[in-house]
LOMI-928034 format. One record per residue (C-alpha): x, y, z. Coordinates in steps of 0.001 Angstrom, whole numbers, padded with zeros to 6 digits, always signed. Layout:
# LOMI-928034
XYZ ...
This chain:
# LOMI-928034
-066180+025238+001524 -066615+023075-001670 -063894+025239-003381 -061760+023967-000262 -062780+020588-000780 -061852+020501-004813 -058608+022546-003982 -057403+019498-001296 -058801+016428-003652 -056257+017985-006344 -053629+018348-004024 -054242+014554-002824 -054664+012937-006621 -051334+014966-007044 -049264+013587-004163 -050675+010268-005696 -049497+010647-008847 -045938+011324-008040 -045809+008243-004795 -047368+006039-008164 -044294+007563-010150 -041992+007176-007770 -039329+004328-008115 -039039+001436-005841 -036424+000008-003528 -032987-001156-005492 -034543+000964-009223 -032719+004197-007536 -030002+004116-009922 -028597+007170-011428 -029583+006331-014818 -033059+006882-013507 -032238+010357-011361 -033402+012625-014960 -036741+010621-015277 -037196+010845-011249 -036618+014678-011785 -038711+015457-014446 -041806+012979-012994 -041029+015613-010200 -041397+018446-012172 -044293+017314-013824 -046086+016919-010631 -045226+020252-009610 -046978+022061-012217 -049648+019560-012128 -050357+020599-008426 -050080+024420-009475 -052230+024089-012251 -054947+022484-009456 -054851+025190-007176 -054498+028272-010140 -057566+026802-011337 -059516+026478-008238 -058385+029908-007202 -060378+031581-010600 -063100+029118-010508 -063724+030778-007143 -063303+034048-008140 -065547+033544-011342 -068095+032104-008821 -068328+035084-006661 -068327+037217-009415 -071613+034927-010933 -073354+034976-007634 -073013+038673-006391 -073110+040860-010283 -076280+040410-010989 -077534+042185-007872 -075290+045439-008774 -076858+048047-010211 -075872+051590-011501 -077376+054683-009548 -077737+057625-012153 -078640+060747-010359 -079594+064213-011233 -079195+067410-009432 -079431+071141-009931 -076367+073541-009243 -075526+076869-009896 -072397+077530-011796 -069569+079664-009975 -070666+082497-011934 -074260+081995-011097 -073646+082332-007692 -071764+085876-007995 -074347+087138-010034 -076887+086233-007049 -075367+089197-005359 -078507+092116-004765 -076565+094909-005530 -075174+093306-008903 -078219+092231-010320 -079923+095881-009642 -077170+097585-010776 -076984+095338-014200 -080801+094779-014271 -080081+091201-014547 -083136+088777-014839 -083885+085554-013134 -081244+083171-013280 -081806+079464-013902 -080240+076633-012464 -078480+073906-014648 -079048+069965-013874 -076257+068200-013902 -075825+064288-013800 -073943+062101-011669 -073324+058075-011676 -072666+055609-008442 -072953+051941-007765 -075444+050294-005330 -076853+046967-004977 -080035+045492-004114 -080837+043939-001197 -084064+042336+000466 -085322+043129+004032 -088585+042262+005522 -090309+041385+002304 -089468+044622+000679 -086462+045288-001996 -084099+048338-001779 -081350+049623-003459 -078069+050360-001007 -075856+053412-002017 -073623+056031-000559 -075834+058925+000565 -073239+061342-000634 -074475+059460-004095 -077824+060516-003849 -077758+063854-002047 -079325+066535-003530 -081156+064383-006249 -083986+065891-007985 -084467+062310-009804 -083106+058880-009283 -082601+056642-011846 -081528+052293-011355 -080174+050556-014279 -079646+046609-013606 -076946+044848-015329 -079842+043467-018108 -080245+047066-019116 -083334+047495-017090 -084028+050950-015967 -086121+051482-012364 -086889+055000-011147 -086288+055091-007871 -086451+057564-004420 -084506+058259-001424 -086181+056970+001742 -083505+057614+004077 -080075+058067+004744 -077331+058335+007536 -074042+060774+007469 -072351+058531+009665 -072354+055204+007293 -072555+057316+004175 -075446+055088+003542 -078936+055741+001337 -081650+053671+001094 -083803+053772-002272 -086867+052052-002838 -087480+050702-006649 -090355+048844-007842 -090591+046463-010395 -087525+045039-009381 -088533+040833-009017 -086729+039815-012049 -083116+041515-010364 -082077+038909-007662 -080573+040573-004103 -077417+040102-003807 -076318+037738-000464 -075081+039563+002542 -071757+038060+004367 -070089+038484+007978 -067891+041319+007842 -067015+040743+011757 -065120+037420+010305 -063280+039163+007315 -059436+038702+007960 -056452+040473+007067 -055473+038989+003197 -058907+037075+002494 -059703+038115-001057 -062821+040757-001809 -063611+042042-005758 -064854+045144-006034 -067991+045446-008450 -069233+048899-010011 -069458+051815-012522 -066217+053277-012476 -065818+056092-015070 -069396+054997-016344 -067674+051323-017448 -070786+049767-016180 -070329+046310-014178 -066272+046882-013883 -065243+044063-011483 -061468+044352-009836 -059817+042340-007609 -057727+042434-004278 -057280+041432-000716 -058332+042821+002792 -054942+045208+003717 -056579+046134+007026 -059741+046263+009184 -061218+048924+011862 -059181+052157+010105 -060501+055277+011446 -060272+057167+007905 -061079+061426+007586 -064134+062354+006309 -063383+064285+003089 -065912+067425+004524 -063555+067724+007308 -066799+066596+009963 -064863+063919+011971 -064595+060313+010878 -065664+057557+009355 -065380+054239+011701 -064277+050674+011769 -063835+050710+007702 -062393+048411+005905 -059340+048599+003743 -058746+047142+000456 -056409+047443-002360 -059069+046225-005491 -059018+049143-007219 -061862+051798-007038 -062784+054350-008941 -065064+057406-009032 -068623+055976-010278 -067993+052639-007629 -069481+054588-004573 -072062+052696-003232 -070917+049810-004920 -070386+046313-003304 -067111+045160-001972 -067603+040677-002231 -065258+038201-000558 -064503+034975-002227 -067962+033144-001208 -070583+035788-003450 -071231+037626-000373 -071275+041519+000036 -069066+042645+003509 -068848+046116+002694 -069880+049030+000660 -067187+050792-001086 -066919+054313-000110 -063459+056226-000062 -060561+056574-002218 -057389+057633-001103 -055895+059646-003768 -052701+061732-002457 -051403+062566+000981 -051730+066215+002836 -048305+067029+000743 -049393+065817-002084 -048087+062579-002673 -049908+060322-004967 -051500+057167-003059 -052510+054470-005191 -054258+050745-003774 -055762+052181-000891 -059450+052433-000632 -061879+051807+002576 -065175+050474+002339 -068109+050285+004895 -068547+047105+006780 -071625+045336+005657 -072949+044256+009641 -073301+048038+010266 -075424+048871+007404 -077393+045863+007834 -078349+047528+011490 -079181+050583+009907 -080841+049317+007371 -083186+048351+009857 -084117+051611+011357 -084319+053307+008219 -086414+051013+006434 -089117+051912+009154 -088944+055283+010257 -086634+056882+007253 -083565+057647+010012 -081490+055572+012200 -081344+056908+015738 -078141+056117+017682 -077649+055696+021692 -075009+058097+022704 -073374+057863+026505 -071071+060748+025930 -067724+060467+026519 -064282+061306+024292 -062865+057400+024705 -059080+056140+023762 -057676+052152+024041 -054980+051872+026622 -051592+051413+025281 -049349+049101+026677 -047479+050169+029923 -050557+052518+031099 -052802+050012+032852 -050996+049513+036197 -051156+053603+036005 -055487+052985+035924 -055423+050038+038157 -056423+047602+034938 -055210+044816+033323 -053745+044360+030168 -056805+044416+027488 -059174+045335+030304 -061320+048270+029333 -061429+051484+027691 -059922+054652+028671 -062252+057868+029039 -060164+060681+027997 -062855+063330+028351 -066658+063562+029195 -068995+066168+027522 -070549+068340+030392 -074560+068000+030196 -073952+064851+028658 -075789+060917+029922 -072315+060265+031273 -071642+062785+032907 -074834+063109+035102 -074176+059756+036412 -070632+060498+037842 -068591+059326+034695 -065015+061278+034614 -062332+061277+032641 -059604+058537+033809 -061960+056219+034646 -062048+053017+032291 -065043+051576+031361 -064690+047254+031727 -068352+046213+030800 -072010+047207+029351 -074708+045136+031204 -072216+042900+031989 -070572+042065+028305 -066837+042943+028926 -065554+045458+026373 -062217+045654+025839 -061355+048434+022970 -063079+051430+021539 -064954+049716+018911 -066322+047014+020992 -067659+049900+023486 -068809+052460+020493 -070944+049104+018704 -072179+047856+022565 -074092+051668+022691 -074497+053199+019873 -077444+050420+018565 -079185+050577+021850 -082187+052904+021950 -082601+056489+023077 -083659+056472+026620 -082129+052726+027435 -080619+052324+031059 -077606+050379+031202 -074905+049020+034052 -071470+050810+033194 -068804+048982+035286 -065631+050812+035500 -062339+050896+037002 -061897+054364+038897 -058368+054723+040468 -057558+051137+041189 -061582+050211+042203 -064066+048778+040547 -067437+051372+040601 -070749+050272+039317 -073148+053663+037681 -076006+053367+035801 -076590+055276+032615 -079484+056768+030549 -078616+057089+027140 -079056+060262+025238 -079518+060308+021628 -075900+060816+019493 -075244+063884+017861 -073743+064280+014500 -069940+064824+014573 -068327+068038+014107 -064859+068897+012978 -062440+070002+015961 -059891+072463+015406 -056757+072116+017053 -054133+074700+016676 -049270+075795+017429 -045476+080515+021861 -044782+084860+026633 -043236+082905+029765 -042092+079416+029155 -041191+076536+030935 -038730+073687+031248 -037838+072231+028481 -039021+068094+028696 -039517+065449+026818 -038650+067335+023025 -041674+069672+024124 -041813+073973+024680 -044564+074820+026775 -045946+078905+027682 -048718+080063+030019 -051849+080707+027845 -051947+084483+026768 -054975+086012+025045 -052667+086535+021780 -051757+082677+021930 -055052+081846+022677 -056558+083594+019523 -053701+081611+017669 -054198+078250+018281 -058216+078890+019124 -058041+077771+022677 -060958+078605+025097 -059131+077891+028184 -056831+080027+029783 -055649+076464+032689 -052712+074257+031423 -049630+074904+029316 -050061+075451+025871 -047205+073506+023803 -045581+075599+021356 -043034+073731+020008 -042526+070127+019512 -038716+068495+019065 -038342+066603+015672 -038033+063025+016941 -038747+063362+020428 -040968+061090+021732 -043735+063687+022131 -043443+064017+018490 -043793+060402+017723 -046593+060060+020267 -048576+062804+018116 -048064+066094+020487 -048469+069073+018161 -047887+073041+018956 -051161+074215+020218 -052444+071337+021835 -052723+071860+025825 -051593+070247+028642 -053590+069757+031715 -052003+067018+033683 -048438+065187+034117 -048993+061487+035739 -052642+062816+036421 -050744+065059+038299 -052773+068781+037463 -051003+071418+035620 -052617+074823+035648 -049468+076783+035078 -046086+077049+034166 -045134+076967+038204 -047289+073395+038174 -045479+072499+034924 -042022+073063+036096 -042338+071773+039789 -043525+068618+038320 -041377+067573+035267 -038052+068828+037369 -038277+065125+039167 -038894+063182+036157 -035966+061624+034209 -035766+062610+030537 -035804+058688+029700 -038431+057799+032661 -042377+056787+031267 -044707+059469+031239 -048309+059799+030965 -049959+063338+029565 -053204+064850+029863 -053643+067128+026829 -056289+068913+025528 -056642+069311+021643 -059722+070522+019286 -061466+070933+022597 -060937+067351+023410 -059228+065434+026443 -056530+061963+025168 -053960+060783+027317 -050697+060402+025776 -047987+057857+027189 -044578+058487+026728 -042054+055060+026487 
């Protein structure tokens, strides 16, 4: 906020300066038009020169307050080479007579940053950092070196805690708001890149809440945030700092190429700070963070599909799918319904209803109100413990059905079924997908399944046919379709 003040007392001595050097009344002659123009001018710049200075005096600020916390997370490891792991084979190393093979240690760098909670100092890093170390070693930005250990992480953050000692003389760094970050606020990136040691870069917020792969294929990471300050390998774990000192994120993925290998350059995703800060707190006590899970496959309602769920506009998540033996589904939860509040706090989009559970405990009851079919239903819920989450694989021919909406649909046949891994033999399996259609543009790929036409059920090609045969090729359309073994509804516009 003082920045803000400095930056609008320059802008106000400047509009002084030129009202000051402005002429008066009958002295606008045009003999005086080049020295109005050039006072002008001068002005200008002067104004420019205000704000570019306040701009890197804020930036240098940030950079002052938050560096001094980062630290540089050396790690080592033993692997087995390649060629180690062929010669591990039983019948090679009888046959050769081969003797005990050793492992090598190999060493890895990362970023983290200290931090302070409940009277005790950690280190904060990615886990994927740490994983596997034999040996942990902290270097601040002085040059002091702290071993350090692991005492917990969590796969879904990508987040390690280490405990160092000896650490008073390294000040924590301050932790911001990430729930008030906006699209274009600045954040610097500080870390190791390369082994560079305390390499700051700077950028803006591009986006928030991006769903973003995980590179081992196991489902997603959540509500990141993305940022183009460039990031390197060596700044996992590092801090991501907006313009006030304060760490809102923890930088964590690089986006290097697309599936067809185009190069991607200035787009990187970093873990919002208010999420580790809850973990944090579980792991700092028992080593693990524990997560409420009400299980249910959820989706936000696009626009045109509430009147279809009796719901507002904004009003309440959509459950696609519920996970048999699952919390929700022994109260009565089904798919279609939409959830509208938690113990009363409305929720309005997935992430508002994934943060309202997931930090609850294990064994908590809460009041799920929901819209079912037009009418509002009140269940209560005991919440399981959430797994870890897996990869899906979806799959892409025979009797076949109408053609509709740019898809081809067949019955499911044991070959197709092996091709595109389905384990259901109800619903039309889509086989081919128009180039442009709308089902192409709405994400419909060959192998997914569909099980419903305006919640409609289709269990055949007979169902199929008999339903899309009164349905204009231009009229809205909502699909129920089953891919990687989970339920979405799709709208068609």
């Amino acid at each position: 906020m003082n920045k803000v003040k400095w930056v609008a007392l320059g802008l106000l001595l400047a509009g002084l300066g030129v009202a000051l050097a402005w002429p008066r009344g009958g002295d606008l002659g045009l003999a005086s038009a080049g020295s109005v123009g050039t006072t002008a001018y001068a002005q200008t710049q002067s104004v420019q020169d205000v704000i570019v200075a306040s701009g890197q005096a804020a930036v240098k600020a940030a950079i002052a307050a938050a560096a001094p916390g980062v630290v540089k997370v050396e790690v080592v490891r033993r692997t087995a080479s390649i060629w180690d792991q062929f010669l591990q084979d039983p019948f090679l190393r009888r046959f050769f007579d081969l003797g005990p093979l050793g492992e090598r240690e190999v060493t890895s760098l990362g970023s983290g940053f200290l931090v302070e909670y409940g009277g005790k100092r950690y280190v904060l890093t990615n886990a994927h950092v740490v994983e596997g170390a034999t040996s942990i070693r902290v270097t601040a930005r002085s040059g002091k070196e702290l071993p350090a250990k692991v005492v917990g992480t969590d796969a879904l953050l990508d987040l390690a805690v280490v405990a160092v000692e000896d650490s008073l003389d390294i000040p924590p760094v301050m932790l911001g708001d990430s729930d008030r970050l906006e699209i274009g606020d600045w954040v610097i990136a500080i870390g190791n890149p390369l082994g560079l040691s305390h390499t700051v870069t700077l950028g803006i917020v591009s986006a928030l809440g991006r769903d973003v792969p995980r590179p081992d294929g196991t489902g997603y990471f959540r509500r990141m945030i993305q940022t183009d300050a460039a990031i390197n390998p060596g700044n996992s774990g590092g801090p991501l700092v907006n313009a006030y000192g304060q760490v809102v994120g923890m930088n964590t993925i690089i986006a290097r190429s697309t599936a067809s290998g185009v190069a991607v350059e200035g787009i990187n995703f970093a873990v919002p700070i208010n999420e580790i800060v809850r973990a944090l707190a579980q792991i700092a006590v028992h080593g693990r963070v524990t997560r409420a899970w009400l299980g249910v496959y959820i989706q936000d309602l696009l626009p045109g599909m509430e009147g279809r769920f009796g719901v507002r506009a904004g009003q309440g998540v959509l459950v696609s799918d519920v996970v048999p033996g699952g919390p929700a589904a022994g109260a009565g939860i089904k798919a279609g319904d939409v959830i509208t509040a938690i113990d009363g706090k409305p929720v309005r989009d997935t992430n508002e209803l994934q943060l309202e559970i997931m930090y609850r405990a294990v064994g908590e009851r809460v009041t799920v109100a929901l819209v079912r079919d037009g009418k509002p239903l009140s269940l209560e819920v005991t919440l399981g413990e959430r797994p870890e989450e897996v990869s899906g694989a979806p799959a892409s021919e025979p009797q076949t059905g109408q053609e509709k909406f740019g898809l081809t649909v067949s019955s499911i046949t044991p070959e197709l079924a092996r091709r595109y891994s389905l384990t259901t033999t109800s619903g039309v399996v889509v086989t081919r997908v128009a180039t442009g259609s709308r089902a192409h543009w709405a994400g419909i790929q060959a192998g997914d399944v569909i099980v419903g036409v305006n919640r409609q059920p289709v269990e055949s090609i007979a169902d199929w046919d008999r339903i899309v045969a009164g349905i204009g090729d231009r009229d809205e359309v909502l699909l129920t379709v089953v891919s990687g073994g989970r339920t979405r509804f799709v709208f068609l516009r």
